[in-house]
C-alpha positions as CSV (number, residue, x, y, z in Angstrom):
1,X,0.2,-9.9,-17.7
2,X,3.7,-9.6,-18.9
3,X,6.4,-12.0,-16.9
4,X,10.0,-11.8,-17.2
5,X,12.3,-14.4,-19.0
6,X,14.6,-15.1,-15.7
7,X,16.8,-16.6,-19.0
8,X,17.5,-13.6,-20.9
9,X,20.8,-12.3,-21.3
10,X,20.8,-8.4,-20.3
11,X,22.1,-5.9,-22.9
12,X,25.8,-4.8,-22.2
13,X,24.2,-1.0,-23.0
14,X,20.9,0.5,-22.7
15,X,20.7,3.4,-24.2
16,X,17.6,5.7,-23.8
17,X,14.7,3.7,-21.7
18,X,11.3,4.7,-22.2
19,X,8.9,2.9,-19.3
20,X,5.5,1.8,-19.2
21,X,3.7,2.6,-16.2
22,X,6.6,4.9,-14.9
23,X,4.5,5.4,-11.9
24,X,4.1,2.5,-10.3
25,X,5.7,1.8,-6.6
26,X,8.5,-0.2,-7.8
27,X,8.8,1.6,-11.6
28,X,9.1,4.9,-10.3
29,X,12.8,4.2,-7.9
30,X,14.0,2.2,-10.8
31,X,13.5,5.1,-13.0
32,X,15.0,7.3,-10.9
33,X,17.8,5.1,-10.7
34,X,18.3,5.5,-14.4
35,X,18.1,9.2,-14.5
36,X,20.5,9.9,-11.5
37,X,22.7,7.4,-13.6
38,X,22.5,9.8,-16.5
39,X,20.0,8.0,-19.2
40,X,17.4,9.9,-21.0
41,X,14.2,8.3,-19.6
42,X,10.9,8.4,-21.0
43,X,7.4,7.2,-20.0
44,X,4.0,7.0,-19.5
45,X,1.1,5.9,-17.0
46,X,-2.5,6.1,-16.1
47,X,-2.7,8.7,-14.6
48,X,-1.2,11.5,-13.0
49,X,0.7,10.9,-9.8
50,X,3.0,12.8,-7.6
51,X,5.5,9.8,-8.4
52,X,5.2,11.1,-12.3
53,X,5.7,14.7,-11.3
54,X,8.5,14.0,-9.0
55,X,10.4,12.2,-12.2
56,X,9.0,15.1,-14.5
57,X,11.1,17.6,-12.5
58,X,14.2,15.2,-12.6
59,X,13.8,15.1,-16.2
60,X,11.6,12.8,-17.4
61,X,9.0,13.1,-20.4
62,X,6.4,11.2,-19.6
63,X,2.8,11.1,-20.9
64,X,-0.8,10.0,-19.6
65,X,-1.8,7.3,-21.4
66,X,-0.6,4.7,-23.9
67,X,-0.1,4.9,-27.8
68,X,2.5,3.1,-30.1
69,X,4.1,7.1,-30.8
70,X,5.6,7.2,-27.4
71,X,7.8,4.6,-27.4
72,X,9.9,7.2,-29.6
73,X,13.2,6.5,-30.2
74,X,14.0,4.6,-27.4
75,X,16.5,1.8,-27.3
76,X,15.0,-0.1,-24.6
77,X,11.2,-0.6,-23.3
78,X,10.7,-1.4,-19.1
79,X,7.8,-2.9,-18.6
80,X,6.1,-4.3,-15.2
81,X,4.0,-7.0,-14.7
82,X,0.7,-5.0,-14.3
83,X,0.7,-4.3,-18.4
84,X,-1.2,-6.4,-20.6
85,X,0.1,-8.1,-23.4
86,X,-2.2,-5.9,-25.6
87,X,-0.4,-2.5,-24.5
88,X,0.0,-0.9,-27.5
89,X,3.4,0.7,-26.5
90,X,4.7,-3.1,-25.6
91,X,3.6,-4.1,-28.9
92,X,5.3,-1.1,-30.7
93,X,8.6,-2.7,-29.2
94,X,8.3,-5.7,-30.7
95,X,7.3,-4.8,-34.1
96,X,10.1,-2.5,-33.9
97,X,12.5,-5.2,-32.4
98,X,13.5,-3.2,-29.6
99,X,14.6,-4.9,-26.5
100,X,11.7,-4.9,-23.8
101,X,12.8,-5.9,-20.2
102,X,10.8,-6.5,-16.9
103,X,11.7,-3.8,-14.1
104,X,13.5,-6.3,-12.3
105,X,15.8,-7.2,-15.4
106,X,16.0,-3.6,-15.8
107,X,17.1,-3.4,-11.6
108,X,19.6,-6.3,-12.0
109,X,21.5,-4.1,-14.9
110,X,21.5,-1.3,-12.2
111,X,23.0,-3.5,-9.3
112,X,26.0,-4.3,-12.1
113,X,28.4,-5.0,-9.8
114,X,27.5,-3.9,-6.5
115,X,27.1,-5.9,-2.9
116,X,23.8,-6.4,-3.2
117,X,21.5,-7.0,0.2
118,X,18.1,-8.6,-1.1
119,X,15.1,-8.0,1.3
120,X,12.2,-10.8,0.3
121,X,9.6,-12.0,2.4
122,X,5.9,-12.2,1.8
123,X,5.2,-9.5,4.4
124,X,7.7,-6.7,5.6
125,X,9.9,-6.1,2.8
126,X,9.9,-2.4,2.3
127,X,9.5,-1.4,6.1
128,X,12.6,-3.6,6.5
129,X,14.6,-2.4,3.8
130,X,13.8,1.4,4.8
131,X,15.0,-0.1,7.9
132,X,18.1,-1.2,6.6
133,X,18.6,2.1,4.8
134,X,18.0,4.5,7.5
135,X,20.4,2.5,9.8
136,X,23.1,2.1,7.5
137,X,23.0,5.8,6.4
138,X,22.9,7.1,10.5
139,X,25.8,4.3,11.1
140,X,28.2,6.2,8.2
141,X,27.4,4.4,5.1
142,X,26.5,5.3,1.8
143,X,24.6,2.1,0.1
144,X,22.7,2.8,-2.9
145,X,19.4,1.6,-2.6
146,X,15.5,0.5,-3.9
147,X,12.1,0.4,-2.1
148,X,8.9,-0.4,-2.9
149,X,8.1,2.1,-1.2
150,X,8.9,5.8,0.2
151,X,11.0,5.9,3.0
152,X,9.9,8.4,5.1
153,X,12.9,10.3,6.2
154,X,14.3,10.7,2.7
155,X,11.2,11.6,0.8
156,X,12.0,9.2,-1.8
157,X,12.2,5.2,-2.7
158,X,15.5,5.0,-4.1
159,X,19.2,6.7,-4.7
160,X,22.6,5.6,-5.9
161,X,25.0,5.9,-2.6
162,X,28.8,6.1,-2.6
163,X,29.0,2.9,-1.3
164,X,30.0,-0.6,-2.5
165,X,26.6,-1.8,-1.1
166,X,23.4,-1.5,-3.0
167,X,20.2,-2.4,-0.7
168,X,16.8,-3.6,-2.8
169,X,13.3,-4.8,-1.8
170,X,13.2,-8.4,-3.9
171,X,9.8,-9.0,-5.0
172,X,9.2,-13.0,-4.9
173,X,5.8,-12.0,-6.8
174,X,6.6,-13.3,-10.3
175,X,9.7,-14.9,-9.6
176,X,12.0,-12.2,-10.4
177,X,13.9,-12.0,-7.2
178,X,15.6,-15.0,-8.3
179,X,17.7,-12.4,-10.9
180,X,19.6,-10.7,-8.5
181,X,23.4,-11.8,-7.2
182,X,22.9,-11.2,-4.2
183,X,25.7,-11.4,-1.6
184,X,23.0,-10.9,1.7
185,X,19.4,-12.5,2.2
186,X,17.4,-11.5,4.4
187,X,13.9,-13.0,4.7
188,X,11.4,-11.9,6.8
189,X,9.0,-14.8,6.2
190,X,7.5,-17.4,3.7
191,X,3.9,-17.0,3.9
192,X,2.1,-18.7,0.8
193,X,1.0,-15.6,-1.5
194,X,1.2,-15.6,-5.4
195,X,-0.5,-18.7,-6.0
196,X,-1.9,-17.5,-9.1
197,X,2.2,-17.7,-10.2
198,X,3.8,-20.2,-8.3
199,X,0.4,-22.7,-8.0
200,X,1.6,-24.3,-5.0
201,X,2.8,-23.7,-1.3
202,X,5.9,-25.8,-2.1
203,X,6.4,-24.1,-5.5
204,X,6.6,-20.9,-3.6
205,X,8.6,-22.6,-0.8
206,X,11.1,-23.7,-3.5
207,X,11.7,-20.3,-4.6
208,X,13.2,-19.2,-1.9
209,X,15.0,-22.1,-1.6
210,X,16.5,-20.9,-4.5
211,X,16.9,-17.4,-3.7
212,X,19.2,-18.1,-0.4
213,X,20.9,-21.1,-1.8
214,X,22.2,-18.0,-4.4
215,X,23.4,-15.8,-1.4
216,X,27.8,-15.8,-1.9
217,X,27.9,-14.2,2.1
218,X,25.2,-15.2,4.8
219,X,21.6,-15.7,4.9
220,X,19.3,-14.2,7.9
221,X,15.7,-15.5,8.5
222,X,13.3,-15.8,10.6
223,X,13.4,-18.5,13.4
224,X,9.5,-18.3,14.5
225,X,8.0,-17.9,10.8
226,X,7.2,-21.9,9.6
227,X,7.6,-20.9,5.9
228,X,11.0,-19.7,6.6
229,X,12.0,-22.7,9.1
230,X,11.1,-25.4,6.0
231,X,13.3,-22.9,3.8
232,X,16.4,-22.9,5.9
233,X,16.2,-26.5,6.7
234,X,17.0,-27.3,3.2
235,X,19.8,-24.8,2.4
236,X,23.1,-26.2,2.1
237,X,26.3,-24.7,3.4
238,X,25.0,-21.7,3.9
239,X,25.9,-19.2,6.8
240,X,22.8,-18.7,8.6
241,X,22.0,-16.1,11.2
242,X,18.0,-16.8,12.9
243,X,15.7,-13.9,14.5
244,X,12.9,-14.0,16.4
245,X,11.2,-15.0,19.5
246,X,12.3,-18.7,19.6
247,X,15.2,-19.6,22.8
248,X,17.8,-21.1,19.9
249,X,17.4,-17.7,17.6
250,X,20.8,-15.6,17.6
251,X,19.0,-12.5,17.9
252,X,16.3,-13.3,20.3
253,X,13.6,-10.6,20.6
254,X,11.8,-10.5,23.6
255,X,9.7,-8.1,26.1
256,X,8.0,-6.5,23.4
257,X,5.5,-3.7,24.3
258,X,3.1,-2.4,21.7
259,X,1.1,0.4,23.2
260,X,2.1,3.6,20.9
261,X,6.2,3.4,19.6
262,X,7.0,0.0,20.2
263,X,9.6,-1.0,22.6
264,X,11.4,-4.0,22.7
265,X,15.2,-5.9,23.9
266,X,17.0,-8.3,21.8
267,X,19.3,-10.3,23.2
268,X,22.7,-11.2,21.4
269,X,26.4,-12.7,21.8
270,X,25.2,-12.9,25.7
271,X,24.2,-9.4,26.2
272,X,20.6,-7.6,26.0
273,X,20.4,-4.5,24.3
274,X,16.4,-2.3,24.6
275,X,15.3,-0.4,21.9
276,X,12.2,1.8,21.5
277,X,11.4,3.0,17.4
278,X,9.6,5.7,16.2
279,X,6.9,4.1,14.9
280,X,4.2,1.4,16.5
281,X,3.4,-2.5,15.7
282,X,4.7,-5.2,17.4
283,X,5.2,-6.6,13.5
284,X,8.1,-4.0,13.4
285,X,9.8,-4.8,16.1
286,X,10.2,-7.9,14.5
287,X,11.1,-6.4,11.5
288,X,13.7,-4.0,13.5
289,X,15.0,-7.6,14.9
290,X,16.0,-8.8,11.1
291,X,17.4,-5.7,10.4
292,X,19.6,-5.7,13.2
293,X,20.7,-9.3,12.9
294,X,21.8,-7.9,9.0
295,X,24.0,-5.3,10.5
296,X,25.5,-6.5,13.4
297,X,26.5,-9.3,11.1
298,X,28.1,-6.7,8.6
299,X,30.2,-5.5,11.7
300,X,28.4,-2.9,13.3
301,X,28.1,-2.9,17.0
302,X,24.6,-4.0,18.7
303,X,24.0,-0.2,20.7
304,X,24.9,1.8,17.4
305,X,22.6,-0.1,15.3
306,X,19.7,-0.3,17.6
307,X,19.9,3.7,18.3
308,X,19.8,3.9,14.4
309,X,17.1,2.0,14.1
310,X,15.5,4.3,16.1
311,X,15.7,6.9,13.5
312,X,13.6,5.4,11.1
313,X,10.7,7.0,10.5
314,X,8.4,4.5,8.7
315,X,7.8,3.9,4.5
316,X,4.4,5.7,2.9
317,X,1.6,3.3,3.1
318,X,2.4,1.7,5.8
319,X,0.2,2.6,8.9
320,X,0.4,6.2,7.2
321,X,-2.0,8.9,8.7
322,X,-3.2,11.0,5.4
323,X,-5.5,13.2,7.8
324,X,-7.9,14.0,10.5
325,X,-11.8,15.5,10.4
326,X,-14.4,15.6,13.0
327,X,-11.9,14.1,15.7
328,X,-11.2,11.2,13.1
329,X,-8.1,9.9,11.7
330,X,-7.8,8.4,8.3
331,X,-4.7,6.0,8.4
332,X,-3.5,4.2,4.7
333,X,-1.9,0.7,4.7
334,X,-0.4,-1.2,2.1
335,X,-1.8,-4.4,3.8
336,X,-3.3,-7.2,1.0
337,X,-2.7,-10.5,2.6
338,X,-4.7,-11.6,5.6
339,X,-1.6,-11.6,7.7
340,X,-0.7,-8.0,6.7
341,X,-4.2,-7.1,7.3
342,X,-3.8,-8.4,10.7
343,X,-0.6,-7.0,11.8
344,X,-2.1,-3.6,10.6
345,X,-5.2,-3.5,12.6
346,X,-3.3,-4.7,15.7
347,X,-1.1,-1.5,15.6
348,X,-4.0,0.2,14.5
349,X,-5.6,-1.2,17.5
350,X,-2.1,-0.3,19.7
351,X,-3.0,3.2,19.2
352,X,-6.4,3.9,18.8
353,X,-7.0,4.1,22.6
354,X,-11.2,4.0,23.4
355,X,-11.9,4.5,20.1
356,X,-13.0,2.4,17.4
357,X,-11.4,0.9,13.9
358,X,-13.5,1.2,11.2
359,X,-11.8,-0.5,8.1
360,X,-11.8,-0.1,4.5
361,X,-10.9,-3.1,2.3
362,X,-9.9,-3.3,-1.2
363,X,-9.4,-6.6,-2.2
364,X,-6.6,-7.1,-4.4
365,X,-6.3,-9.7,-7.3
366,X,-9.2,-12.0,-8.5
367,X,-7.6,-15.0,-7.3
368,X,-6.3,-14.0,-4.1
369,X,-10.1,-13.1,-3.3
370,X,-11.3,-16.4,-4.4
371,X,-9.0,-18.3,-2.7
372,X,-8.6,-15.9,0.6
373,X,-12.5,-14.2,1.2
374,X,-13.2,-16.5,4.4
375,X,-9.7,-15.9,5.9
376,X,-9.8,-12.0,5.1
377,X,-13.4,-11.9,6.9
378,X,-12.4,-14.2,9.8
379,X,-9.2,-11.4,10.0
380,X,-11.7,-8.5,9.9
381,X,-14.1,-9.2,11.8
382,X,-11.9,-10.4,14.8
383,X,-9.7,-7.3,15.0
384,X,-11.7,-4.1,13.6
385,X,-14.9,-3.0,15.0
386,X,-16.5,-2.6,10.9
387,X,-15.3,-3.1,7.8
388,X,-16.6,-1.7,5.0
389,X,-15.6,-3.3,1.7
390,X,-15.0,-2.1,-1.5
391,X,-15.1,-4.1,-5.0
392,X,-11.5,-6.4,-6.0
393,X,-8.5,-4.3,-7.8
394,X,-7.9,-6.6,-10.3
395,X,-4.4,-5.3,-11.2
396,X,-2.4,-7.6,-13.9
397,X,-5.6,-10.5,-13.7
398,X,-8.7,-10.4,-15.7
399,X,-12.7,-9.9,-14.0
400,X,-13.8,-13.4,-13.3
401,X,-17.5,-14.1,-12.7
402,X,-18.4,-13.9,-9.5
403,X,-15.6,-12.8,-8.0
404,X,-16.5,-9.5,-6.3
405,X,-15.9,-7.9,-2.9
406,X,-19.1,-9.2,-2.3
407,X,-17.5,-12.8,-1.2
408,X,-15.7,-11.2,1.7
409,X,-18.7,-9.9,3.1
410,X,-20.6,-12.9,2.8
411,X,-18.4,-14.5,5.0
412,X,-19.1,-12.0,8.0
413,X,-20.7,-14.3,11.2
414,X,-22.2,-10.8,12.0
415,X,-23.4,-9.0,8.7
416,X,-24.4,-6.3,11.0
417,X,-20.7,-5.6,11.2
418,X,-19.8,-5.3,7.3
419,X,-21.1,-3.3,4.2
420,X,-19.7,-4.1,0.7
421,X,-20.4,-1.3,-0.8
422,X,-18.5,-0.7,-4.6
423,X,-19.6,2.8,-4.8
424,X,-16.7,4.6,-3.8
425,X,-18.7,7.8,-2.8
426,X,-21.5,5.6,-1.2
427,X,-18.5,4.1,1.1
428,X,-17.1,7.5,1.9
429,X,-20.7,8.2,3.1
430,X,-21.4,4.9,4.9
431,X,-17.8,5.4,7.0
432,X,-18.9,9.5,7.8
433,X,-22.2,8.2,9.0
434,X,-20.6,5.4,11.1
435,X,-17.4,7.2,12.8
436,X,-17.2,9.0,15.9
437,X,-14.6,11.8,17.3
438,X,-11.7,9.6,18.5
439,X,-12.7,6.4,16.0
440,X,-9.6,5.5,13.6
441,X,-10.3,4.8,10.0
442,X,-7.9,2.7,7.9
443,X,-7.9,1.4,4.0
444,X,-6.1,-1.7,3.5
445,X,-4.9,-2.9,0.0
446,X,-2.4,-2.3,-2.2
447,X,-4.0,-1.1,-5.3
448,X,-5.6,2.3,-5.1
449,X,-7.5,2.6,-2.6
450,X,-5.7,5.5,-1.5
451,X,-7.5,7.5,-4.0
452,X,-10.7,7.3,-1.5
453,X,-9.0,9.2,1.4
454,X,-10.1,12.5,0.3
455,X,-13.8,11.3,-0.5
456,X,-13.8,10.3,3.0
457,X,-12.5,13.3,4.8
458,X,-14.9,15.3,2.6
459,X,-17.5,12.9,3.6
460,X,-16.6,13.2,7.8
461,X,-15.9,17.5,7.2
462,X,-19.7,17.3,5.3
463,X,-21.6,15.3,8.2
464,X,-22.3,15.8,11.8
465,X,-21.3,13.6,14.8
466,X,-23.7,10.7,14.5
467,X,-25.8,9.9,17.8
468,X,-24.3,7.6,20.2
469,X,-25.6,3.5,19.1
């Protein structure tokens, strides 16, 4: 695993950028960043992706694979975090002593100069900052802008706006949030994730410390989230505008109903104001409620940005619906943390009406398993109806013994209720033989276990309505 040196002075010019794993979630809008902005851009990944096309047809060479030759003649490698030290395209760089930056380093060059509002949280960032962007842009603006992921009513996870304001998802993950000068903070929460970084809750407290103490405007932050409460209480001089459900919050979001599109009032500067999105989850009405708080603080009036709001469509892999067979729907969510898992089953469970939710769980990073399996099965088992689970993504960590998806399982009260089940086909199978017309289906995690949609629909489309338990 590669991590960036927060110390490292940034290049004044960059010249050509050739990218390892161009098509990663957060690679692929910072790429695209660099190609609107006129830089030859190069790359390669895994495998082929619609995020690799998608830059292909802006302009981009980019190969499958990795080898030393395609580094080229670039004058500056990108690398993310998922590489290994071993990558022989990230070794070609230094032997040729060509300067290798993280993608964030690479994003903080981009902002330059801009008024930068930095979305970090553990949970919530990219809905939020879609959020932010789709409200902004149906208020007048122009900001550029950076997701993690799609947003949903552009088609596309980042552009450069005409705007003075640049709005980016900061990933606390490896630290690299604390690069940005950012001018606007908003945090959505402080749940303790990335231990295998940070090795403590207070480590990973003190980060975002850090990261709002750095904010030259005002910081907004939730007033119900503990994390975030121990945050705020140690920053100093800061302008600080609260969200959430508690009395003393100054946008105070109440009378939230979760059935279907979520609905919702918020009450601020002594008047209520209702709002109903486009998209369910009583976690994004929370989310909505952060947003807000950011732009009725930039100036904009309460009833225009809640009717904005209302535009926004959702981000892909969030709660997404990738199809439908035998009377089945096959939702995707980006959800990897316990809490995530949680808030997606309970909109999962907002919508599915009499049927039932039959999970799909990748679990993501060794140590996140290790340290997590019991709260992940407690979470499963209380809000879906069966989980079946799949073996651990490993991502940027190596295998370690005995960490498998099997410790999730284990930890089922009810093992009648749970199948781990590595075989990807086997699980397509299992879930077909399971489901019934009106049941929801949903993968959780955020490696790839999108790639097992389609074995599932073939799977339901292949089997017959299984009798009645």
């Amino acid at each position: 695993m590669i991590k960036p040196d927060l110390e490292m002075e940034l290049p004044v010019e960059l010249g050509a950028l050739h990218f390892v794993g161009i098509g990663g979630s957060g690679m692929s809008g910072i790429a695209r960043l660099f190609l609107e902005a006129g830089h030859r851009v190069t790359g390669s990944d895994l495998r082929e992706t619609d995020a690799v096309r998608e830059l292909r047809e802006l302009g981009a060479e980019i190969w499958i694979g990795h080898d030393a030759s395609h580094v080229g003649n670039a004058d500056t490698l990108v690398v993310t975090g998922a590489i290994w030290l071993e990558n022989p395209e990230y070794q070609e760089a230094l032997r040729r002593g060509i300067p290798v930056l993280h993608r964030s380093q690479a994003l903080a060059w981009l902002i330059g100069g801009h008024r930068l509002i930095s979305v970090a949280g553990a949970h919530g960032k990219s809905t939020s900052t879609g959020m932010l962007v789709t409200a902004l842009r149906e208020l007048g603006a122009d900001p550029s802008f950076v997701n993690g992921g799609v947003i949903q009513g552009y088609g596309r996870s980042s552009a450069y706006g005409a705007d003075d304001l640049f709005v980016a998802e900061a990933d606390e993950s490896d630290g690299s949030f604390l690069l940005y000068r950012t001018a606007i903070a908003l945090i959505t929460n402080v749940d303790a994730d990335h231990l295998d970084h940070y090795g403590t809750q207070q480590a990973f407290e003190d980060a975002f410390v850090s990261f709002a103490q750095e904010a030259t405007e005002f910081v907004v932050a939730s007033s119900d989230d503990p994390g975030t409460i121990a945050v705020t209480e140690r920053l100093v001089g800061k302008k600080l505008v609260t969200f959430g459900s508690a009395a003393t919050a100054d946008v105070r979001l109440h009378s939230v109903t979760a059935q279907g599109p979520v609905a919702f009032t918020v009450d601020y500067a002594g008047a209520s104001h209702a709002a109903q999105l486009a998209i369910p989850g009583a976690h994004n009405a929370i989310n909505a409620a952060g947003a807000f708080a950011v732009l009725v603080e930039l100036g904009y009036q309460p009833d225009a940005v809640l009717r904005a709001l209302e535009t926004f469509r959702g981000t892909a892999r969030r709660f997404e619906l990738r199809g439908t067979a035998r009377g089945v729907r096959v939702y995707d969510d980006y959800a990897h943390h316990p809490t995530e898992v949680a808030a997606a089953l309970a909109t999962a469970r907002s919508v599915v009406g009499p049927g039932r939710i039959i999970a799909v769980h990748q679990p993501h990073l060794y140590s996140r398993t290790q340290l997590m399996a019991g709260d992940f099965a407690e979470t499963y088992e209380r809000l879906a109806d069966h989980t079946v689970v799949l073996d651990v993504f490993g991502a940027r960590e190596d295998p370690v013994p005995g960490v498998t998806g099997a410790l999730v399982a284990e930890r089922f009260a009810d093992p009648s209720r749970v199948d781990y089940l590595p075989d990807w086909q086997a699980a397509a199978e299992q879930v077909a033989a399971i489901a019934h017309a009106g049941d929801l289906v949903m993968t959780l995690s955020c490696g790839d276990v999108y790639r097992i949609i389609p074995q599932i629909l073939g799977a339901l489309e292949a089997s017959t309505e299984p009798a009645p338990a």
